[in-house]
Each structure stands twice: as structure tokens, then as C-alpha cells.
C-alpha positions as CSV (number, residue, x, y, z in Angstrom):
1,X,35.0,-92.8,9.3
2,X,35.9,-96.2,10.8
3,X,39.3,-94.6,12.5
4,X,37.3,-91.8,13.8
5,X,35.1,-93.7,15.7
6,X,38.1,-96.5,17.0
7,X,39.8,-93.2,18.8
8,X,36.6,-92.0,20.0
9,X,36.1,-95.4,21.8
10,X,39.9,-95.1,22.5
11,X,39.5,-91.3,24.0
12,X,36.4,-92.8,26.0
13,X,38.0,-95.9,27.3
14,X,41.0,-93.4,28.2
15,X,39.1,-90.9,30.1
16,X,37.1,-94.1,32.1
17,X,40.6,-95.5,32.8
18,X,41.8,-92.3,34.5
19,X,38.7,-91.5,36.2
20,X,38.7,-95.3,37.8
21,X,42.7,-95.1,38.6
22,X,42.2,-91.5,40.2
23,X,39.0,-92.6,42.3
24,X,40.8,-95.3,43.4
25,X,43.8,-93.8,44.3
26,X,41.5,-91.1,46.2
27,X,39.9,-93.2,48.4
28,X,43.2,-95.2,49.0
29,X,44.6,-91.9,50.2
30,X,41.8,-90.7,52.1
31,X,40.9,-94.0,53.9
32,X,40.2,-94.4,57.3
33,X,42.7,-95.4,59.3
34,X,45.8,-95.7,56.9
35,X,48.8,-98.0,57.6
36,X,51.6,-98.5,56.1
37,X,52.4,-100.7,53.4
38,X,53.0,-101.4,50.0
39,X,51.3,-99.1,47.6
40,X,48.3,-101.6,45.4
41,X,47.9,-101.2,42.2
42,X,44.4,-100.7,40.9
43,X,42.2,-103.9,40.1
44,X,45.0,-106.2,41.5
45,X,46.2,-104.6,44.8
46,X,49.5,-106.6,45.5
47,X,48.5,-109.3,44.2
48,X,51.8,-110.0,43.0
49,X,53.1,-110.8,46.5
50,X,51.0,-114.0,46.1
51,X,53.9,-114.9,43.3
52,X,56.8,-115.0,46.0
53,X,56.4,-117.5,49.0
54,X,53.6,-116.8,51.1
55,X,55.4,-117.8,54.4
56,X,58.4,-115.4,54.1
57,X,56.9,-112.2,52.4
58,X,54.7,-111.2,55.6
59,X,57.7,-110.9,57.8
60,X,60.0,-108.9,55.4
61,X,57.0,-106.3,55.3
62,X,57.1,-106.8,59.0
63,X,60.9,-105.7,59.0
64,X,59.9,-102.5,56.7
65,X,56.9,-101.3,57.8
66,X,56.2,-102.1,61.4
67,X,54.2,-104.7,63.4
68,X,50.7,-103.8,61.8
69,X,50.6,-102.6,58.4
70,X,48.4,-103.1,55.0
71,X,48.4,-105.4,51.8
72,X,45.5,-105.3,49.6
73,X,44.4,-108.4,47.3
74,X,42.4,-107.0,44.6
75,X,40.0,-104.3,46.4
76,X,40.2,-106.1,49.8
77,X,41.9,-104.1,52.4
78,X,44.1,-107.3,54.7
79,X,45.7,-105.7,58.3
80,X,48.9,-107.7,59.2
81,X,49.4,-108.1,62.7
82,X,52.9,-109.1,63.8
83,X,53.0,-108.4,67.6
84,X,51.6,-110.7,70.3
85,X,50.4,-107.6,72.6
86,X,48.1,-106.9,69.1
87,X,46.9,-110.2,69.0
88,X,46.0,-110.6,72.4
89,X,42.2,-109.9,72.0
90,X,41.4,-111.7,69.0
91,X,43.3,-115.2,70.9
92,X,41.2,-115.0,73.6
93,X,39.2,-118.4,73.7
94,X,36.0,-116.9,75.1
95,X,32.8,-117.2,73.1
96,X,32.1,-113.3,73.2
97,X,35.8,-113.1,70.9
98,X,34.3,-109.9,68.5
99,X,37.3,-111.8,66.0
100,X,36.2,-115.8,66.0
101,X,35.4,-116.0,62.5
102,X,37.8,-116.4,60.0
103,X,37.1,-114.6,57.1
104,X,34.3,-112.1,55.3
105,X,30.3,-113.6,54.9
106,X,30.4,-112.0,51.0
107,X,33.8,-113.9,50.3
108,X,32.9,-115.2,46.6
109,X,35.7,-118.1,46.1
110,X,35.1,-119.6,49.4
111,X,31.1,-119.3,49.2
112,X,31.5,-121.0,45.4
113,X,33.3,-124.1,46.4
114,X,31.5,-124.9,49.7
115,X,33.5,-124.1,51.8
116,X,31.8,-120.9,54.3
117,X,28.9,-123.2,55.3
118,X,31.0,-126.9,56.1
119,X,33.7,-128.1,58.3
120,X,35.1,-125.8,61.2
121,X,38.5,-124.0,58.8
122,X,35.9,-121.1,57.4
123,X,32.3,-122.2,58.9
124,X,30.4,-118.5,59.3
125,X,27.5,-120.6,61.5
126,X,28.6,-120.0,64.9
127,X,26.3,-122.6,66.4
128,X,27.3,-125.0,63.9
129,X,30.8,-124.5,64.3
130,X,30.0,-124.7,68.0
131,X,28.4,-128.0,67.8
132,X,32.0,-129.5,65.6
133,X,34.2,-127.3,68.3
134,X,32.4,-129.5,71.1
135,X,32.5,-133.0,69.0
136,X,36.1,-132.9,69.1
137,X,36.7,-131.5,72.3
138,X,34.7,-134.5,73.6
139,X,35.9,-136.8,71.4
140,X,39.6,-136.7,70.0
141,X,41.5,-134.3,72.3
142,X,40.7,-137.0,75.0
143,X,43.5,-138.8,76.4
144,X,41.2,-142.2,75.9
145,X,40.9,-141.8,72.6
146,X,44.4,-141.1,72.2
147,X,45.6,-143.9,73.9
148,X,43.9,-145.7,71.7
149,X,45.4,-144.8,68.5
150,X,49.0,-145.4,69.6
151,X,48.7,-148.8,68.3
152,X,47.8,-147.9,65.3
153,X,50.4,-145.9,64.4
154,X,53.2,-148.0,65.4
155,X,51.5,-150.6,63.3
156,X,51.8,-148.5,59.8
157,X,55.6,-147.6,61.3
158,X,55.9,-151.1,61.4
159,X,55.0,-151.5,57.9
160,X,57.1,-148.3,56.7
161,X,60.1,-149.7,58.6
162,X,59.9,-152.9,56.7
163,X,59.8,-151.1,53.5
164,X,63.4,-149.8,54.6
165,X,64.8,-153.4,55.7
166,X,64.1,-154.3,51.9
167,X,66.1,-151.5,50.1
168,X,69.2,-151.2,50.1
169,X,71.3,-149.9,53.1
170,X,73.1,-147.0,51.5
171,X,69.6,-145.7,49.5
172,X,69.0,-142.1,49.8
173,X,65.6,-141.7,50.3
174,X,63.4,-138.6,50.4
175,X,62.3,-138.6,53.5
176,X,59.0,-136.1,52.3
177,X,57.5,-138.5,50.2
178,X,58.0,-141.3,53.1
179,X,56.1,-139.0,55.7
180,X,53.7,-137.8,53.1
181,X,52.5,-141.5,52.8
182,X,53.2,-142.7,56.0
183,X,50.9,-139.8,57.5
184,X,48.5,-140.9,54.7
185,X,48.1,-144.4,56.1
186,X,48.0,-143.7,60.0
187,X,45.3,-140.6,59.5
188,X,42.7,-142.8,57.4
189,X,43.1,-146.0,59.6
190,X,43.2,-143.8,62.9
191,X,39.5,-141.7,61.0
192,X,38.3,-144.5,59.1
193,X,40.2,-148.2,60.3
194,X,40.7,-147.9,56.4
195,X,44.2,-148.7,54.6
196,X,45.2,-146.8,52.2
197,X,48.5,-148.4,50.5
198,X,50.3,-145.2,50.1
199,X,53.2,-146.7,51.7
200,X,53.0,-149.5,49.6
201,X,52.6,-147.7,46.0
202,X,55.6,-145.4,47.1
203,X,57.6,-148.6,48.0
204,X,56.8,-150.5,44.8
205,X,57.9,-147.3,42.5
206,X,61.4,-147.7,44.2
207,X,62.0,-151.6,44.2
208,X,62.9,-152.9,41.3
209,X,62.9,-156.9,42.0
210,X,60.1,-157.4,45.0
211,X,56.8,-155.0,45.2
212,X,53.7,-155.6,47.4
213,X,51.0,-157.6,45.8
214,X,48.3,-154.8,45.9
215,X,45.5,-154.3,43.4
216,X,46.1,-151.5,40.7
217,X,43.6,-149.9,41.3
218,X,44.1,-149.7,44.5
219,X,47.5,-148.6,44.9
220,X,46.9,-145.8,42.2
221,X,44.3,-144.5,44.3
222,X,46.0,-144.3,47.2
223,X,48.3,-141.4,45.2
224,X,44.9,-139.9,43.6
225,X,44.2,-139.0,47.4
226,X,47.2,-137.9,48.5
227,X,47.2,-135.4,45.1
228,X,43.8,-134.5,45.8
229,X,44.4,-133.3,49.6
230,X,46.7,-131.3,48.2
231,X,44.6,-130.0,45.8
232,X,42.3,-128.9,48.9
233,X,44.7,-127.8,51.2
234,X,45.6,-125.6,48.4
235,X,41.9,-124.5,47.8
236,X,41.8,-123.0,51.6
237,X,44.3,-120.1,51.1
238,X,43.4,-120.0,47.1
239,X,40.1,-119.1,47.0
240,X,40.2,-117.5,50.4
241,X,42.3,-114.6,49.1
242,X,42.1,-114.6,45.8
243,X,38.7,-112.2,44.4
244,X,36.6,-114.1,42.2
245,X,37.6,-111.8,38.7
246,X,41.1,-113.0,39.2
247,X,40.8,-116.4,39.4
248,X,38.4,-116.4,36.7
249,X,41.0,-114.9,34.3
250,X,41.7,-116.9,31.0
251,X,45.0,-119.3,31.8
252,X,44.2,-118.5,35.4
253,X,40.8,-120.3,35.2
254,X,42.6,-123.4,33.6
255,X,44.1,-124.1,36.9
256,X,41.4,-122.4,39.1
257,X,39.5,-125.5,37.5
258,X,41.6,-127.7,37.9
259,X,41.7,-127.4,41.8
260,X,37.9,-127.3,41.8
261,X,37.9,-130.9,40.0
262,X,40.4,-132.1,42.9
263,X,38.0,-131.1,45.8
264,X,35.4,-132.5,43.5
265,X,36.8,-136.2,42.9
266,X,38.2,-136.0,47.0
267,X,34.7,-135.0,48.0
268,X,33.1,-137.7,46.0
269,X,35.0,-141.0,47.2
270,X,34.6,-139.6,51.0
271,X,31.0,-139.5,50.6
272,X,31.7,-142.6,49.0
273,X,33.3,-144.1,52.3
274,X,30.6,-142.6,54.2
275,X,27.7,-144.3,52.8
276,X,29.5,-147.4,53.0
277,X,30.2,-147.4,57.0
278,X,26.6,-145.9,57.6
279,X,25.4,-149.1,56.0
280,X,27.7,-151.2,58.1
281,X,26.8,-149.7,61.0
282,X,22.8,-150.2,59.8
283,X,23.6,-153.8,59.4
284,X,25.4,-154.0,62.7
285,X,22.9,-155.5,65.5
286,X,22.1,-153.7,68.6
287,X,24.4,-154.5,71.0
288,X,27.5,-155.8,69.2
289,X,30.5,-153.3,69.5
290,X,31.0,-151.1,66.5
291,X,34.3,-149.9,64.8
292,X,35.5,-147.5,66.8
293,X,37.3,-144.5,64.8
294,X,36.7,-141.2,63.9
295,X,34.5,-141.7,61.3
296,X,31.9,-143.8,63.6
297,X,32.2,-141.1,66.0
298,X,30.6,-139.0,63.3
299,X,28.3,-141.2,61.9
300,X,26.8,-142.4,65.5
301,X,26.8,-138.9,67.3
302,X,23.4,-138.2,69.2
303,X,22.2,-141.7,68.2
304,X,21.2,-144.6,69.9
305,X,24.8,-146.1,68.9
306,X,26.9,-143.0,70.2
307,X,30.1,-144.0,70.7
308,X,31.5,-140.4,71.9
309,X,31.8,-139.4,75.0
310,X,28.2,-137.6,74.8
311,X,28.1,-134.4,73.2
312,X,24.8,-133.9,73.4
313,X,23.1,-130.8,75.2
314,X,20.5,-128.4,75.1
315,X,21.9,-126.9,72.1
316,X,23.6,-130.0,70.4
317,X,21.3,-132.6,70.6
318,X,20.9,-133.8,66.8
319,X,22.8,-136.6,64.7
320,X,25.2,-135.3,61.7
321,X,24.0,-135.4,57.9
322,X,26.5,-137.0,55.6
323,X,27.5,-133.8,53.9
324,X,28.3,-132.4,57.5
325,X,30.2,-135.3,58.3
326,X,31.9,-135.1,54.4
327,X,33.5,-131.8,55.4
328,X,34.6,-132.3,58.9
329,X,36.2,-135.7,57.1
330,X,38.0,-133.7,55.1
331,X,39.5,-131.3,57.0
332,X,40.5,-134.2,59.4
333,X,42.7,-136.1,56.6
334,X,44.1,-132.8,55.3
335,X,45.3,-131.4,59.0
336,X,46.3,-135.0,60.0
337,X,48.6,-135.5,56.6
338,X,50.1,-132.8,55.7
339,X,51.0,-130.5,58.8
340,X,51.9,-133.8,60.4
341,X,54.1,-134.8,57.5
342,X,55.9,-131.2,56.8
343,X,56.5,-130.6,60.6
344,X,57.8,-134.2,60.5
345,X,60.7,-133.4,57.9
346,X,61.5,-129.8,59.1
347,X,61.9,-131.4,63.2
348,X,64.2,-134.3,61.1
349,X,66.5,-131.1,59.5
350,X,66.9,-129.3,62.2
351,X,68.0,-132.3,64.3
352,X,70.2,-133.5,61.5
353,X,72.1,-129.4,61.9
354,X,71.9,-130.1,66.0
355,X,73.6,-132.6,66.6
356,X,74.0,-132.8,70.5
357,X,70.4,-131.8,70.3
358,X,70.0,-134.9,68.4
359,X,72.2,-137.1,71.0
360,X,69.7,-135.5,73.9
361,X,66.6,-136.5,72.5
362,X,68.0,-139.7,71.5
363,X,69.0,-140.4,75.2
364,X,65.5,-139.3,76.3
365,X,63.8,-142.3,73.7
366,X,66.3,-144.8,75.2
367,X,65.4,-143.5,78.6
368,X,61.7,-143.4,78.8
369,X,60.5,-146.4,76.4
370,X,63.9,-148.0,75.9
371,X,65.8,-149.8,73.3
372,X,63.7,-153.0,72.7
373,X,62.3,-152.6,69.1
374,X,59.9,-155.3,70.1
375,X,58.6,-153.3,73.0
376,X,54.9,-151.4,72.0
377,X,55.2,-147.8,73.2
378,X,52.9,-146.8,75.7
379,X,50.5,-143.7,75.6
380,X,51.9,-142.9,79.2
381,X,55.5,-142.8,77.9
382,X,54.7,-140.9,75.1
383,X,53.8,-138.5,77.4
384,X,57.0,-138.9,79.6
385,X,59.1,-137.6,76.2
386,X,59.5,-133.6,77.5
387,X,62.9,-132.8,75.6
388,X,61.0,-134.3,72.2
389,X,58.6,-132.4,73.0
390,X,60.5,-129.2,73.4
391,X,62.3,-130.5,70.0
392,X,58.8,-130.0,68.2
393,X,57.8,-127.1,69.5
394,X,61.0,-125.2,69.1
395,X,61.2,-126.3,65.5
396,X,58.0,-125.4,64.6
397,X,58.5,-122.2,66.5
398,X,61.6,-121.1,64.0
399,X,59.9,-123.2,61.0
400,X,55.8,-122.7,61.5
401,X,54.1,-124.6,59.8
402,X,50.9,-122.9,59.5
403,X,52.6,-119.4,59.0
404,X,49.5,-117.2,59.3
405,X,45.9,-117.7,59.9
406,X,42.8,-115.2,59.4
407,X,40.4,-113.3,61.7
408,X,37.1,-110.6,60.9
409,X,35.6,-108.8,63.6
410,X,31.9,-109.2,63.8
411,X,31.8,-105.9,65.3
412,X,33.5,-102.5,64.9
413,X,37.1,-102.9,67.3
414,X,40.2,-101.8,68.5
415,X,43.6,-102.8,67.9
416,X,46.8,-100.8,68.3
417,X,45.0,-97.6,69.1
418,X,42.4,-97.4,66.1
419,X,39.1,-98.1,65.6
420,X,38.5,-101.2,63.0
421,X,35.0,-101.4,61.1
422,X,33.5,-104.7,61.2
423,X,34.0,-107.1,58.9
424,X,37.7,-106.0,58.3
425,X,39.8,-108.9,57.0
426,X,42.7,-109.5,59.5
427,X,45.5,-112.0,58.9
428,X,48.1,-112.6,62.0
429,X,51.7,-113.3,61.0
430,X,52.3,-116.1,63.1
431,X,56.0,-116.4,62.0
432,X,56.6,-112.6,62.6
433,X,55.3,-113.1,66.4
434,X,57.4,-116.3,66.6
435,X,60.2,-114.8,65.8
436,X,59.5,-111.1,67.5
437,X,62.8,-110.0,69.4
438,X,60.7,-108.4,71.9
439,X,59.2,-111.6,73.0
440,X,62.2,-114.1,72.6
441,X,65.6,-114.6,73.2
442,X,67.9,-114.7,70.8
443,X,65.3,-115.4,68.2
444,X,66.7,-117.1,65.5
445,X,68.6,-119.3,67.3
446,X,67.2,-123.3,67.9
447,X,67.1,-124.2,71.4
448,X,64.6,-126.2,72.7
449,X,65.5,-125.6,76.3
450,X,63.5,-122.7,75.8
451,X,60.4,-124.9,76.2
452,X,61.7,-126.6,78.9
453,X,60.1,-124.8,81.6
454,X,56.3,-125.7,81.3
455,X,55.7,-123.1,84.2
456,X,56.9,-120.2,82.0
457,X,53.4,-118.7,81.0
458,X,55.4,-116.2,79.0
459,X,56.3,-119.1,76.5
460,X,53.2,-120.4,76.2
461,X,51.1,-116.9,75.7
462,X,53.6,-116.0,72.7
463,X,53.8,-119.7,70.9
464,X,50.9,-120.5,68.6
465,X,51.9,-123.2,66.3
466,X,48.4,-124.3,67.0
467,X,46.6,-121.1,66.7
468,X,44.9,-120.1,69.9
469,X,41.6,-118.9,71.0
470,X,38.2,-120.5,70.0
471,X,40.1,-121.5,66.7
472,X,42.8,-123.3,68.2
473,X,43.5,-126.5,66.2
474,X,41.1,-129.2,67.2
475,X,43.4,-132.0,66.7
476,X,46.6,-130.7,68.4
477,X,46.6,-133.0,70.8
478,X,46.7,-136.1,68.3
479,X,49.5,-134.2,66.3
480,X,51.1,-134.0,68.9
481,X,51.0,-137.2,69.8
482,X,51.5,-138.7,66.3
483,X,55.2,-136.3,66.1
484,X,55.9,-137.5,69.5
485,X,55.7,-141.3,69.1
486,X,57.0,-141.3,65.3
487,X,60.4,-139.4,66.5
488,X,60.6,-142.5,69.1
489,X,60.3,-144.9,66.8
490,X,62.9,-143.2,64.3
491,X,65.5,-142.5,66.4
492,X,65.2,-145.7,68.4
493,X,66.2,-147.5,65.9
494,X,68.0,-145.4,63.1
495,X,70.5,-142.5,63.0
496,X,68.9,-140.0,60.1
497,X,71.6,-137.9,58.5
498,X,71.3,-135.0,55.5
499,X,72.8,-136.0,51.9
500,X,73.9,-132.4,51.9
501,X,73.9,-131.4,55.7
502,X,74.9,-127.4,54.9
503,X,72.2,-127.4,52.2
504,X,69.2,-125.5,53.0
505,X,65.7,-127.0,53.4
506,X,63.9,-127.1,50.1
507,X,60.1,-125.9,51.3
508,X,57.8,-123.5,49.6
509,X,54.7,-121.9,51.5
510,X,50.6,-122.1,50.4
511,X,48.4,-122.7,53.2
512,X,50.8,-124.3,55.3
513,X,54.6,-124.7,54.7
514,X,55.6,-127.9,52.7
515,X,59.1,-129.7,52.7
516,X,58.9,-130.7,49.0
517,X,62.1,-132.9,49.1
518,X,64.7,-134.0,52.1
519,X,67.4,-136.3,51.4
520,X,68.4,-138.4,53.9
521,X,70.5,-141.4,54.7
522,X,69.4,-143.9,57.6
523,X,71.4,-146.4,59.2
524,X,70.6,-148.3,62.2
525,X,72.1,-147.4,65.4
526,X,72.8,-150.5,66.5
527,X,75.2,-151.3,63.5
């Protein structure tokens, strides 16, 4: 009796299996507007591309099935476009863009850690976003506020550089844990005139004899942050793409938890920072000159004490609550650390494989701000530095950083000849258009000469290490900056060579692409 009724839940649990796979395959054959692409699987899609490195898989698919073509995570249908004519549209920074959102209003893993209502990544309030957008257009993409941050990061240099002078000449040191901390430090005194001691802790795990008298407690938190903004740049592709059922799965939902708990403890001590620099500035008196960072800018917007450059408006006339001010925070630290720090270590590769590109830029530093270590680059000779320049932006062309970014269209739209419902999930393969042999010249080749032209509009339409349109990064300017002046102060004073100069990069891809070890020897030039 008991075996007849286990099949007959068997024979019903077959028959509901076959009707669901033969549905879904139906409507995956009969869909509207099919591409090509690898065939999903039902429940999962191809979700097992998420296994292999999310920075190289879009671009083989590109090589097998065309410029636009179709991945599905789960149920979600994701168009991959690859070709800069396809992407045209959806870059255009106009505020009627049918594509400046980012990704779907029902998109459960976003919605369920906070993330579709805060900061400016995946913000689906338009005039909220608008009212960020226009805070940092006005505040740090100017060239005053820029120029007055250039101190600051040649002072944690400084401090960096004397952590060298202590060890030992012939150390190998990995130069991605250096940049990690070393963009650590600059980003939260340039945002907050806070230090952090990341530098510090790093140093003191490698000395054996002499270490920095810091606190404990302070030094451990200094590496608490660093592993909880990765823990959130980590969150932005995670629970963007991943449906809610899959990351809910047991063992799946051990580290799905795990991540949350990061955002959690990193969204904690920022609201932490923030309530203690609101109460400065309430203690401050009228009239005497406040701190002057990025945080203050945030706290004192459309205030009596506004230190910007006056954002407000007839549509942006209102101060910013803390938990707006949390999020924009955070997306600050994590875009100033760790695209700063990976592009750092790939431009430091691919000079270390070039050498007469190496010798060019190095004669351009000792050109333009000269080979006085005492002397205190300029913000005006930063921007003199055109060949480093060209350096960065040809390395992150081969090597982008930020491989692929996301776009919906609010509307139903066109692209490549059919007709797009809206609220289709689009994801443009940055890489793919970076390297598009249609658009470039010998591709795959480095040359930075290629970027030497600034009046070549072809160059600048196809490279968006930055993103482009209304979502174009809204610290670009201070990354580039920050890339600029460290490469002067590296190379004006050291020669960086690879332990193992043949050996490839060691990098795997999430959000963003992340150098997770580079040996390198430095030795001063001048020795």
C-alpha cells in the first residue's frame, strides 16, 4: 500500500516535471525576438557561466555567436551587446535616454539588501539619482576640488614610501595588497580627512623587528573595511544577477549571508562616521571654516554651511538624510579603492612587459614635474602628463576594469533591427567593444599612441572605461587624477620590475576585475 502511493507521487511529480521542462522549452522556442546563444537549462538558465570568470566568458560568446546574442540567469532573459554602433543609443547622455536605468524595478536581491532605492550604482528614482548626478558634477569632478586633494595623496605616498625605506631592498612585495591599502587611506582622508592605518597594519604583518605604534583595535579595523568593501563590491553583481531562489539555496545561503553581514557591519560604522561629523559640524560656530572633504560636502548640502559649489535649484533644493548620504558614502569608498587599486597593478604589468613604453613615460615624469623627490606635484602638472595618460587608458582599454555594465529600457526600443519590450535587462560587453576589430587597430596589441591624438573623436566614441551616458562614472575625473599622480610618484623615484616577467597576471573578474597578487621588485632609480 505504502509503495503504491510513493510511485503515484513519483508518476505525479514525473508528469509535473515534463509538463514544466516542455512549457518552458516552448516558450523558449517560440519567444519573441530570438538570439542566439547558449541553450538555458530550466530553473537555472546558464547559470553555470557565473562559475567561470565573469570578465572573459562574454567575449568568447561574442566570438561564437555574434555581437548581440542571449544568456539567461534563472528565468531572466540578459541581451549582450558587443558592438559600439549597438550601443550608441543607450550611451547617449541626454536625460530622455529610454535605457538610463540600470536594472529591473521587481529585481528581488537588489530590492532585499537596499540597494534599488540608495546611492546612484542601481537607484530606480530618477529625480533622486538626478539630484546625486548634479552633487558630484558640482562638487568632485571640479578641477578646485581636485586640486585640492593632490596633497593629500602624496601625503599617504609619503607614508607608503617610508614603509619601503624600512624593508629590506631586495623584498618582493605584492604590489596588490600595497595598492589595495594605499587606495584605502587616500579615499577615506580625501571623503572623510579620516586615517585609516591600512598601510600601517599591512606594514606591521611584514616587519619583523620595527612596526607602527597603532592601537589594535585600530589597525584590525582598518582590514575589517577593506574585507567588508569587498564584501559590497561583491554584493553589486551578486545579488544583481543572481534570482532570489538561487541564492537562497542551502550552502548557497551560507555565503549569500555571509555577504549580507559584510554590507551590514560596513553600513553600520559609516553611519557611525556620519553621526560623528554631523555633530562636529553642529558644534562648529557660524562662521569658522569647516573640514572640507567629501563627507562635509554631503552633510552641509542645501544648508546654511554649504560648502559645495551650490547645487541647489528648483528641483534640488533640500539637505541629504544620513541614510542618503550612507549610501552615496559607500559607493564612493568602494569606486575610489578598488577600481583605483586594480587598474593601478594591471597599468604596473603592462609597463613592466613594455619596456620602452616604460622608459617614455618615465622621461615624461622627469620632464613635466622633475626629479626632486622633495618637490610637491602640482595639480597643473598632473595634468601636463599626456603619454601617462595615454598609458592608463590604453591599459584599461586591453585590461577593463569594469568589464560590463547594465541597462533596461523604460520603454519598448530598438536595437539592431528588433523591437525590445520594456523592461528588458541589457548588459553591454565593454571588453568585447574594447577590443572589436571593427573599431580598432590591431586590437590586442598595447600601444598607447593610440590615445595620443585627443582630437580623434573616433577614440573617444568607442572607449568607455568609464561607462558613458547619464551613467558615466561620477568620479572619473578624481580616478584619473589619483592613477595619474601615483604613476609620478612611482616611477620618479623607483624602477618596478615583475618577479616572473613572462608570467601572466593573476586577476579573476566579479564586479570589476581584481589583480589578486603581483610580485614585484622595486629599486630606486637613482642607485
Amino acid at each position: 500500500m505504502v509503495l503504491h502511493v510513493f510511485n503515484d507521487i513519483l508518476s505525479i511529480i514525473l508528469v509535473i516535471v515534463i509538463i514544466y521542462v516542455s512549457h518552458f522549452y516552448y516558450k523558449y522556442f517560440t519567444r519573441e525576438n530570438p538570439l542566439p546563444g547558449p541553450i538555458p537549462l530550466p530553473l537555472v538558465g546558464n547559470v553555470s557561466l557565473l562559475f567561470s570568470d565573469i570578465g572573459e566568458w562574454p567575449t568568447q560568446l561574442q566570438k561564437k555567436y555574434g555581437d548581440i546574442y542571449e544568456t539567461y540567469i534563472g528565468p531572466q532573459r540578459n541581451i549582450w551587446i558587443c558592438r559600439e554602433d549597438l550601443v550608441n543609443k543607450m550611451l547617449k547622455p541626454s536625460s530622455r535616454n529610454n535605457f538610463h536605468l540600470r536594472t529591473l524595478p521587481d529585481n528581488d536581491g537588489l530590492k532585499e539588501i537596499g540597494l534599488l532605492d540608495s546611492g546612484i550604482v542601481y537607484n530606480l528614482d530618477y529625480k533622486t539619482w538626478e539630484y546625486y548626478r548634479r552633487f558630484y558634477a558640482r562638487s568632485i569632478l571640479k578641477s578646485s576640488f581636485l586640486m585640492q586633494v593632490t596633497d593629500s595623496i602624496q601625503a599617504v605616498f609619503r607614508e607608503m614610501d617610508d614603509y619601503w625605506e624600512q624593508l629590506d631592498e631586495n623584498t618582493e612585495l605584492d604590489f596588490s595588497r600595497w595598492a589595495k591599502r594605499y587606495f584605502m587611506d587616500a579615499i577615506f582622508f580625501i571623503a572623510a580627512s579620516k586615517r585609516r592605518y591600512s598601510l600601517a597594519s599591512y606594514y606591521n604583518s611584514l616587519s619583523i623587528n620595527k612596526k607602527v605604534q597603532v592601537s589594535e583595535n585600530s589597525l584590525k579595523e582598518s582590514e575589517a573595511f577593506i574585507d567588508a568593501v569587498d564584501g559590497f563590491m561583491m554584493c553589486l553583481l551578486y545579488f544583481l544577477v543572481l534570482p532570489k531562489y538561487i541564492f537562497d539555496f542551502p550552502g548557497i545561503r551560507i555565503y549569500t549571508q555571509r555577504l549580507k553581514d559584510k554590507l551590514s557591519w560596513l553600513r553600520k560604522n559609516v553611519s557611525g562616521i556620519i553621526k560623528e561629523r554631523r555633530e562636529e559640524i553642529e558644534k562648529t560656530p557660524e562662521g569658522q571654516e569647516l573640514v572640507h572633504d567629501i563627507l562635509t560636502m554631503f552633510l552641509t548640502i542645501n544648508t546654511s554651511r554649504d560648502i559645495t559649489e551650490k547645487v541647489a535649484d528648483s528641483l534640488h533644493d533640500r539637505p541629504m538624510t544620513d541614510e542618503e548620504i550612507c549610501g552615496l558614502f559607500l559607493e564612493t569608498l568602494s569606486g575610489g579603492i578598488d577600481t583605483s587599486s586594480n587598474t593601478i597593478c594591471f597599468i604596473i604589468h603592462f609597463l613592466s612587459r613594455y619596456p620602452k613604453v616604460k622608459e617614455r613615460l618615465i622621461e615624461e615624469v622627469d620632464r613635466v614635474v622633475g626629479k626632486d623627490l622633495n618637490h610637491k606635484i602640482t595639480y597643473e602638472e598632473i595634468g601636463r602628463l599626456e603619454y601617462c595618460e595615454a598609458v592608463i587608458e590604453e591599459c584599461t582599454r586591453l585590461f577593463t576594469t569594469i568589464p560590463m555594465v547594465a541597462r533596461r529600457n523604460a520603454s519598448p526600443d530598438e536595437i539592431g533591427g528588433l523591437v525590445f519590450p520594456e523592461d528588458t535587462q541589457f548588459y553591454i560587453n565593454l571588453q568585447g567593444i574594447h577590443k572589436h576589430k571593427s573599431l580598432w587597430t590591431n586590437p590586442e596589441e598595447f600601444n598607447p599612441d593610440r590615445f595620443m591624438d585627443k582630437g580623434n573623436m573616433d577614440i573617444k566614441d568607442h572607449f568607455h572605461t568609464f561607462g558613458g551616458g547619464l551613467r558615466k562614472c561620477p568620479g572619473r575625473n578624481l580616478a584619473m587624477l589619483e592613477l595619474k599622480l601615483t604613476l609620478a610618484l612611482l616611477y620618479r623615484k623607483y624602477d618596478i620590475e615583475l618577479v616572473h616577467r613572462d608570467a601572466p597576471i593573476k586577476f579573476r573578474t566579479t564586479a570589476l576585475r581584481t589583480c589578486h597578487e603581483l610580485k614585484v621588485q622595486i629599486k630606486k632609480r637613482n642607485a
